[in-house]
N, C-alpha and C positions, 0 to 999 in steps of 0.2 A: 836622357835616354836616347840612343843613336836610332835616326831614321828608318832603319837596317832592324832593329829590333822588333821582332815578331807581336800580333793585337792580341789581347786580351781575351780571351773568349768572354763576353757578356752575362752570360746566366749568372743567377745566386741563387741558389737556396731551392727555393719552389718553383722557381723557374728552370733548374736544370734541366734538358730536352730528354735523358735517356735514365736507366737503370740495368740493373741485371737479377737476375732468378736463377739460384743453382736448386739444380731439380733433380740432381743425385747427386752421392759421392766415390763414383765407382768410374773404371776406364778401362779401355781394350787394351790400351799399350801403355808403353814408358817412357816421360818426355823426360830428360837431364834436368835435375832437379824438383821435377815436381814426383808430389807422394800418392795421389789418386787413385792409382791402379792397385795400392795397398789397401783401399777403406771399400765398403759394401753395402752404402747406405742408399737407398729408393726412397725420397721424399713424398707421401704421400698426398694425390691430388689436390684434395680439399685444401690441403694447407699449403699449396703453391698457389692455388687461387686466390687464399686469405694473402699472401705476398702480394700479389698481381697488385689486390685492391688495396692494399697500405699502399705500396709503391706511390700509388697513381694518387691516389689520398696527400703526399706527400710531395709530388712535383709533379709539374706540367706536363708529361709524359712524351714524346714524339715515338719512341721505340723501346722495348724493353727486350736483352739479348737472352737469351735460355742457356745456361752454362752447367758443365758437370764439376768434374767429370767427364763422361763424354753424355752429353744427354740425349742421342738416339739411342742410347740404351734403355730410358724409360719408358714403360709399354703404353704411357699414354700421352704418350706428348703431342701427337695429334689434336686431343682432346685439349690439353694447356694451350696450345695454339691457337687454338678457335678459340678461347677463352678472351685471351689478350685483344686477339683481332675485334672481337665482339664490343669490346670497349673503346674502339677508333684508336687502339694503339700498334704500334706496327709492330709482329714478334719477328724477333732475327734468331737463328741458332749458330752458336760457334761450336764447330765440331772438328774432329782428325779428317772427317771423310768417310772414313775403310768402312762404314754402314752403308752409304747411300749408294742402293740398289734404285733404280728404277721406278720398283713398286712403292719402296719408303718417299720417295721424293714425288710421287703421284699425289699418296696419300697426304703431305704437308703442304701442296700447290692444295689441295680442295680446302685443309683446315685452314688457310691464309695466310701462310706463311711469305713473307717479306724479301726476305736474304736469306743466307746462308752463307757463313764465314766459316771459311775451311782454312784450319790451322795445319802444313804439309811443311815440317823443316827435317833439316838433317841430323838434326839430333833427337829424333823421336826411334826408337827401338821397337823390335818385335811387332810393326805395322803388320798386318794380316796380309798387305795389299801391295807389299814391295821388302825386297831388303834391306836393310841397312846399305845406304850410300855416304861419300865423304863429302858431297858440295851440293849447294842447291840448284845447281843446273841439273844434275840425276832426276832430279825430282819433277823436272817440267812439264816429260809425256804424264807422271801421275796428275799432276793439277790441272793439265791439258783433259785427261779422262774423264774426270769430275764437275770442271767449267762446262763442259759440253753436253752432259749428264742433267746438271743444273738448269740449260739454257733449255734443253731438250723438253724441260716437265714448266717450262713458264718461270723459273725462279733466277732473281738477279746472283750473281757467283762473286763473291768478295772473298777474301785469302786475306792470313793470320800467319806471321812467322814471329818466332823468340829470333831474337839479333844476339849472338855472340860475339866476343873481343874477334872470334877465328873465324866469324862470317861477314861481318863488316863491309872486307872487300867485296865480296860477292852482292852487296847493297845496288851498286846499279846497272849490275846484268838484270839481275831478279827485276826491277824497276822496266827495262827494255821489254823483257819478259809479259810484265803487266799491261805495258801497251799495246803489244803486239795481240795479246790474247783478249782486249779489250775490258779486263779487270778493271773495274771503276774505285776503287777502295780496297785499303791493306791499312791492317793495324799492326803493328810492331811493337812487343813488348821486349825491353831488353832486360837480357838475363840477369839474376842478381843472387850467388851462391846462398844467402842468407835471406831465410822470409819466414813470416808464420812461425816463426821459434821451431822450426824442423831443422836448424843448420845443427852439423855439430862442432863445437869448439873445437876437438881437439883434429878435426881434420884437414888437410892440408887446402891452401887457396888451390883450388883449377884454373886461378888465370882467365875465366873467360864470363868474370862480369863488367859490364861498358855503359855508360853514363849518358846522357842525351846529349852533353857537351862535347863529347867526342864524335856523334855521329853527325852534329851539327857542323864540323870543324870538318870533318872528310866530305860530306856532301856537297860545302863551300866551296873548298880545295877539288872535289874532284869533277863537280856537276855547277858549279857556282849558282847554286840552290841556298835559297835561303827560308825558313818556317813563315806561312803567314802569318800564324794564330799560337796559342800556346795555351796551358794553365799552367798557373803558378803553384808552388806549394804552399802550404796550410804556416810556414815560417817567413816566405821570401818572396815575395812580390816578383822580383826578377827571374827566381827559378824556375827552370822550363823541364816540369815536369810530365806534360805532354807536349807536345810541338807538332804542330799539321800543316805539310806541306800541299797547294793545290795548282791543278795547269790543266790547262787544254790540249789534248793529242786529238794530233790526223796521224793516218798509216796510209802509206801511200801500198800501190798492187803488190810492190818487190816486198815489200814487210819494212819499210823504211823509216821510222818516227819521225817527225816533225813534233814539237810540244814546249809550250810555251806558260811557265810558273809565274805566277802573282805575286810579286814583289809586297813587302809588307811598307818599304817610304813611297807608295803609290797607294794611299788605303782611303782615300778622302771617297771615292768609289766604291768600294766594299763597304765603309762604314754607311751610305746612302743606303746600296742596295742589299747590307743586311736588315736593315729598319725598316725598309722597305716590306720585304719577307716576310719578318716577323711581325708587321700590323695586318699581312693580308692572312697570314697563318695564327697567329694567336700565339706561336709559342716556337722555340728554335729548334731550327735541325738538326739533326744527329747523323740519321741511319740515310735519311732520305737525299739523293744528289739532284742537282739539276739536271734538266732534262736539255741537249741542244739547243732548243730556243730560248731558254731559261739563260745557258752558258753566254749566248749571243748576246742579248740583251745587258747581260754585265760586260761584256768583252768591248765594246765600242765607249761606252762610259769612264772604263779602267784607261784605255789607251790617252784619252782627250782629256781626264779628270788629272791624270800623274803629270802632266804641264812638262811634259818631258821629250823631248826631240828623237830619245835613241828610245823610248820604252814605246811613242806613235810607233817610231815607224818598225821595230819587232811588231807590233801587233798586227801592222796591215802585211808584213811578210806574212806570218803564220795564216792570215785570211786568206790568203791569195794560195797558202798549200792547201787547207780545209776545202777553196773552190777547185783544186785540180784534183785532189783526190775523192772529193766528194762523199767525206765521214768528218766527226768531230764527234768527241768523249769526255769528258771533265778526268780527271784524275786526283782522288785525294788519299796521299799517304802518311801515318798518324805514328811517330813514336810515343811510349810509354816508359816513362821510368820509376821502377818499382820504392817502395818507402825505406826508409834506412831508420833505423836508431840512435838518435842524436846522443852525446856526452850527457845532457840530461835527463835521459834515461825517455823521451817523447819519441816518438814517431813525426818526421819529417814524412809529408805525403800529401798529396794532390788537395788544393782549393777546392773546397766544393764539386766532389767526386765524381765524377762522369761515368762510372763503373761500380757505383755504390749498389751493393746488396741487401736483402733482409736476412736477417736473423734477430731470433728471439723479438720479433716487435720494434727491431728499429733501421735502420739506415746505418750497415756502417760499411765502409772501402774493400769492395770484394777483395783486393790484394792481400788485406789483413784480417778477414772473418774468421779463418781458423787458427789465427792467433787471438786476440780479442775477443771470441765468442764461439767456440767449437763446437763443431753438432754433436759431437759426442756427448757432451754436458747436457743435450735437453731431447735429447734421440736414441731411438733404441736399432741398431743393425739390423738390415733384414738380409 
């Protein structure tokens, strides 16, 4: 396997750091392909709690994300929040946004709320809070609105885009975008016309589902970025079914980037100071980033541990801009690629889930719960 080729991510099983909780099945708007905004289901609290405590029953927990739906539509998510927190787990909420009022984002800073990942692309419709635009630069002053929103009530601001075959290019404006605004984390799930047995056969391809291999192929070519980290799928060791890019950014006064990615045939240093991490924490990270001095401490070990001439002396340049401009920020950006249906009739999908949900009592890949186990089968619509 080539030097070049992105780590492993570590966890198995009961060690995986995260999960997910969907806590309704209802949405304010309509994202291209997805069905949500057509079901009306309100998960009642007690039994998001009984998930909470499987979940956590079940893996080493570091964060567990609240998904709908759009789940600031649930009246009590306040209350699920505290729940979580209350258990030394960290809740994050992935949401559209177009709720978070001031007063709502007060009220989930007090129940201890973590993050908040705000999903804002251009192919979501009938947003309450913009019209339909055609590129995701339109969209900037909105997540500009919302980050500030966010920062304003105490809560860290991470962002959530679907990647289309027809947004691609716009991959490292959005990226500029991120550092400039200080976005420490974006998860990227790319689109895939068929999921959850909602595709219909006899309808025409859209053309706009794209594979991790491609975005990995333009980011090389166009940013010569390469994944640290990866999981594989549940078939192929090699297959890079997630892939997570990470780097250090400075912003100089003018709005300038400087930023500097971790190379994966430099990893003798991240393998140290992930082991490291993980015996002072008990269990690995997800949701949680380093903090600057945290970043610092790996950035001198990375530079002198890669035994490499041109990868020292990038590091002591990007030092020398973090001292002139006087900021530094980690940046970690995460594709996902959704599961496919093999010739043999299996489901191709992620190693040891990173996004695994409950239903019905068990653990299975939110990407495929309302294929494999619908709420409709054990829930009544409210």
């Amino acid at each position: 396997m080539s030097r070049d080729f992105p780590i492993e991510v570590p966890w198995q099983a009961a060690t995986v750091p995260h999960a997910t909780i969907e806590v309704n099945q209802m949405c304010n708007i309509a994202c291209h392909g997805c069905y949500k905004s057509k079901m009306t289901y309100t998960k009642p609290v007690e039994l998001v709690k009984e998930e909470v405590d499987f979940a956590a029953r079940e893996r080493r927990l570091e964060s567990i994300t609240l998904l709908g739906g759009e789940p600031t539509l649930h009246p009590e998510l306040a209350e699920i929040i505290c729940y979580i927190a209350s258990k030394g787990i960290h809740p994050v909420i992935l949401t559209n946004a177009s709720r978070l009022t001031k007063e709502l984002l007060n009220d989930y800073k007090r129940a201890g709320v973590f993050a908040i990942r705000m999903h804002i692309d251009s192919h979501q419709h009938n947003r309450p809070d913009t019209a339909d635009v055609q590129s995701e630069e339109e969209l900037n002053s909105l997540r500009w609105l919302y980050i500030a929103r966010c920062r304003e009530a105490g809560i860290e601001p991470y962002l959530a885009l679907t990647v289309y075959k027809n947004t691609l290019e716009e991959m490292p404006a959005f990226m500029q975008f991120c550092h400039q605004a200080g976005v420490r984390d974006v998860l990227c799930t790319l689109y895939l016309q068929s999921i959850n047995g909602h595709h219909d056969e006899d309808c025409d391809d859209d053309g706009l589902t794209i594979k991790n291999r491609e975005v990995y192929d333009f980011l090389f070519e166009r940013e010569g970025i390469r994944p640290m980290w990866y999981v594989p799928s549940s078939n192929n060791p090699q297959a890079l079914r997630w892939m997570t890019y990470f780097a250090n950014v400075t912003v100089n006064p003018k709005g300038t980037c400087s930023r500097l990615f971790l190379q994966p045939k430099h990893r003798r240093a991240l393998d140290v100071h992930r082991g490291v991490s993980r015996l002072h924490r008990a269990r690995y990270r997800f949701s949680v980033l380093p903090t600057p001095v945290a970043t610092l401490a790996l950035f001198i070990p990375y530079a002198l541990l890669s035994f490499s001439a041109s990868a020292i002396k990038e590091c002591f340049a990007f030092l020398r801009a973090v001292l002139r401009n006087g900021n530094m920020h980690c940046f970690r950006i995460a594709f996902q690629e959704l599961p496919v249906l093999n010739e043999n009739g299996e489901f191709d999908m992620c190693k040891n889930c990173p996004d695994a949900t409950v239903r019905n009592g068990r653990l299975i890949p939110v990407c495929l719960a309302d294929h494999l186990d619908p709420v409709a089968a054990h829930a009544t619509s409210n």
